[in-house]
N, C-alpha and C positions, 0 to 999 in steps of 0.2 A: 801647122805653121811652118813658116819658111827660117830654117838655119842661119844669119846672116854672114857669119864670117866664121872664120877657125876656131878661136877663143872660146865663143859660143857653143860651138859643136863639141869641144872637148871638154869644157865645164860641165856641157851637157851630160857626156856621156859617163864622166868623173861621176854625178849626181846619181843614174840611171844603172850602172853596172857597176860602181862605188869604187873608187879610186885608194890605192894604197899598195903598197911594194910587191912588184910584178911575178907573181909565183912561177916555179919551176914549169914549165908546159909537161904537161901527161905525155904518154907514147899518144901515136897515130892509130888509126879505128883499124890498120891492118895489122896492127905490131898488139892488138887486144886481145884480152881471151871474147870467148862469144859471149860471154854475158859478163857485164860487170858485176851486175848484184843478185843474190838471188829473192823472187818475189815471193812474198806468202801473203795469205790474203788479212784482212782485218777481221775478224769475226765479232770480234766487241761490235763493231760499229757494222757491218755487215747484217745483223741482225734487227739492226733499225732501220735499215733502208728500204727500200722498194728492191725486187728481183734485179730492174733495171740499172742500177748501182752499185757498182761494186769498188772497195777499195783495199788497195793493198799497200806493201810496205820492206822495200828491201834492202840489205845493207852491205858493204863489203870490208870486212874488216881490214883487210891489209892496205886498200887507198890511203886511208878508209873515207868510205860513203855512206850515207842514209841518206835514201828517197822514198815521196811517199805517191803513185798516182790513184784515179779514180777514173773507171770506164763506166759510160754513161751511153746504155744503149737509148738511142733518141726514138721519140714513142711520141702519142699525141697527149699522152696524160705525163711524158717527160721531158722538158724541155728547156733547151739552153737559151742564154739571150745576154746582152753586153747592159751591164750599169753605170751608171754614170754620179758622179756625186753631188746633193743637191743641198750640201753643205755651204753656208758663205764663202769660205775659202776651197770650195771643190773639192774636197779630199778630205776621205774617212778610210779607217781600216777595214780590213776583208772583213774580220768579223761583225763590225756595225752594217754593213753590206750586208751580208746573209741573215742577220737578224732584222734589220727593217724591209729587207725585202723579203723576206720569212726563204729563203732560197737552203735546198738541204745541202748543195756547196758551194763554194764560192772561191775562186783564186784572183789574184790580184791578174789587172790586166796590161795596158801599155806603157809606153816612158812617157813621163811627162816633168815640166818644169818647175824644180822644186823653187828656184828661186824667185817664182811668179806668184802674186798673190791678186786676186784667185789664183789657182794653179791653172795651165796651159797644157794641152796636148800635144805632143809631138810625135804628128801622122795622123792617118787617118782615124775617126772617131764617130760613130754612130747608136745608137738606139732610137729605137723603134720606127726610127724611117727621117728621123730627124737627125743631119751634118753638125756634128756640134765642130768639128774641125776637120778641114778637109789635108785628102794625104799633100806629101813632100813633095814637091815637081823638084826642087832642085837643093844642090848642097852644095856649100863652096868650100873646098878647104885648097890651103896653102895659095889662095888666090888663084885658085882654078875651080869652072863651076861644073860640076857634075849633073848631068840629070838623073833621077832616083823614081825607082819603083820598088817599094817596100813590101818584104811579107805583111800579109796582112790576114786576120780570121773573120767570115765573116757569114752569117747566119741568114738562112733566106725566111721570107714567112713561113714555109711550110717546116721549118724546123732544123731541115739540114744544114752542116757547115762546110763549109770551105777556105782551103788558104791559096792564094793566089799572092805575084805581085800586081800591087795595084796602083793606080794615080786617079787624079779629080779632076774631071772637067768642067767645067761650069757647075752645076747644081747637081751634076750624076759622078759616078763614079764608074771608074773604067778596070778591064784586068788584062794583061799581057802575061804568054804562052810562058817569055822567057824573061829574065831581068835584063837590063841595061849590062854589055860587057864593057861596065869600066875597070879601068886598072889604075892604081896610083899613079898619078900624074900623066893617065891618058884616057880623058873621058871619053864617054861614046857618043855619036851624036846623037841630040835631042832627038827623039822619036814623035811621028807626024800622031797626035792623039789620037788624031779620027778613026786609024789604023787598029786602034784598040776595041776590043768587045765591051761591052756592055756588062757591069756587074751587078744585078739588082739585087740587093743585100738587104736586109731588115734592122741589120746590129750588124758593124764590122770594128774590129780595134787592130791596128797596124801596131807591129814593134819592128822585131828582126833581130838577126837576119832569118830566113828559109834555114829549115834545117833538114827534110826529106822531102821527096817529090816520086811518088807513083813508086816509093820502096826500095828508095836508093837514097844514100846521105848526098844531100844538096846543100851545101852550105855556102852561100854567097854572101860572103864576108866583102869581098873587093866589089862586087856588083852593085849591091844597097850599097856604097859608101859606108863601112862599118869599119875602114881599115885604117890604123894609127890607134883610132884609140885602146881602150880595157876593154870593152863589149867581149870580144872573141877568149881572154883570161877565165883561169879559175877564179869562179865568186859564189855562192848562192844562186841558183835558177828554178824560175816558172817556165815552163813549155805545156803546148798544147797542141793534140793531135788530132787522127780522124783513121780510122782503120779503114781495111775495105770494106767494111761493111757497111762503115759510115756510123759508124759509133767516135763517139768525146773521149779521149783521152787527156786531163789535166795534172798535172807535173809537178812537185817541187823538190829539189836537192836542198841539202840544208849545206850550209859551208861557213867557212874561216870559226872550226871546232875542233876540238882536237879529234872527237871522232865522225868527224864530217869536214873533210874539204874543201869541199865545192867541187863543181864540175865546168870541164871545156864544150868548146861547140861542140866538138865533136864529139867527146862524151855524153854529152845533154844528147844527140843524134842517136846512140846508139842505145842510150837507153829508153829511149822513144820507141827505136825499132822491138828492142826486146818486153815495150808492154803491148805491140801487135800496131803499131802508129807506121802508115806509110805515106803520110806526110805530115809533115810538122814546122812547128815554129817556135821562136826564142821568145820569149813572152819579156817583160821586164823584170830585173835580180836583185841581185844585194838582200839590200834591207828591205826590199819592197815585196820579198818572195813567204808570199802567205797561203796558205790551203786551209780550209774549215768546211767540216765536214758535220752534220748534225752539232751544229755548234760548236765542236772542238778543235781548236787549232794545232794541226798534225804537228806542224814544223817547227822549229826557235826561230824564228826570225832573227838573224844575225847573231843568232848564240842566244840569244834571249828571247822571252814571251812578250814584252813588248813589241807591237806591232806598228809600222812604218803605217802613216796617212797616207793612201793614195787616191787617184783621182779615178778610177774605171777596177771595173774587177769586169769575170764571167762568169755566170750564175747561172744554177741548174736547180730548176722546181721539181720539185717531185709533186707524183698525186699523193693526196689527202689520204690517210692509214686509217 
């Protein structure tokens, strides 16, 4: 769906990276040690997975941090794919997610609008080859309109994923090499679409922004139009990666705890890198940021085990045991 005006976009993103008094910024990914947290694996829950699945869980006390991801080498008996909610109001939690879809995980997936009933996506949005909303061509903020090409993840039939930025063109969906170089208050020009590749995706869910590309922090905060609001802040975060090998890597920091902060772009980047992710993406936060894994749900969702409704998660089947 299309952003109309400023108010909109910042309500929005109030709603989507959860709005409240603007924390300290972290240092910079140079000014880090190499790792923030260190990872040890889950064995409890390791032991019920398929070989393909593995999940870990690390913490650092002096942020302090806890994160939990899951690597997911993608296989024909293992495979991921984007859900969508077929609730009346669109939105159900990650757990009702991986239990009705019997999925052995499940994290929550894009932003979308809490204030819409049904609920609305905001960006691109796919399953199974069916456009339930197509990406953002454009954002207007301070009465200036930007054109927008959004990270986005996005799953081919044969099983593999991919993040790209992406836009819609009529009934397909397109990807570009590089994003739109806007900068507050000087957009770029609108780009000729045609100019664009071809994305042929099976399941794609758009958030943002980009947070690694070919193994390097890419974080285009000013490019997606992500800039003014909380989005780039400590909060709670979902991310999701893709190693070279082309394996799943899915994400969540737990945060606003006392021993759990939350994490910045650029921290959520870096611990991306350090679970073997070279490229990645800002998935949707806050309250929305859930992981369930054989039915357990790793994270507190905002300090608590109740879990926020959302409208999309990513889901990994495993084979039959």
């Amino acid at each position: 769906m299309r952003v109309p005006n400023l108010l909109t976009f910042l309500f929005l993103t109030c709603l989507t990276a959860a709005c409240g008094p603007e924390p300290e910024e972290p240092l910079g990914l140079a000014a880090m040690p190499d790792q923030l947290v260190a990872w040890t694996a889950v064995d409890s829950l390791n032991q019920r997975l398929p070989s393909s699945v593995r999940v870990y869980q690390g913490t650092n006390d002096e942020l302090p941090l806890r994160a939990w991801y899951v690597s997911v080498d993608l296989t024909q008996e293992t495979r991921a794919r984007v859900a969508v909610s077929d609730d009346v109001d669109l939105r159900e939690t990650v757990s009702d997610f991986a239990r009705d879809e019997e999925a052995c995980v499940a994290v929550n997936g894009g932003y979308f609008r809490m204030d819409a009933d049904p609920a609305s996506h905001v960006g691109l949005l796919m399953a199974d080859g069916e456009i339930i909303e197509a990406a953002i061509g454009s954002v207007i903020r301070d009465d200036v309109r930007y054109p927008t090409a959004r990270a986005t993840l996005g799953i081919t039939d044969g099983g593999r994923v991919y993040i790209d930025w992406v836009n819609s063109r009529n009934d397909s969906t397109i990807a570009w090499p590089a994003p739109n170089p806007n900068r507050p208050g000087a957009p770029a020009e609108f780009p000729d679409l045609t100019q664009a590749n071809p994305w042929p995706m099976r399941d794609a869910v758009s958030a943002g922004p980009r947070l690694l590309r070919d193994g390097s922090p890419t974080i285009t905060v000013d490019e997606e139009v992500f800039f003014g609001s909380s989005i780039p802040r400590v909060h709670p975060r979902t991310a999701a990666g893709v190693t070279a090998e082309g394996a799943l890597i899915l994400m969540v920091v737990d945060g606003r705890q006392r021993d759990s902060r939350g994490a910045n772009l650029t921290e959520l980047a870096q611990l991306l890198a350090s679970a073997g992710a070279v490229d990645g993406i800002n998935l949707d936060g806050g309250g929305s940021s859930a992981l369930v894994v054989d039915g357990v749900l790793l994270n507190r969702p905002a300090g608590e085990r109740i879990q926020r409704e959302v409208m999309s998660a990513i889901l990994v089947e495993c084979p039959a045991s």
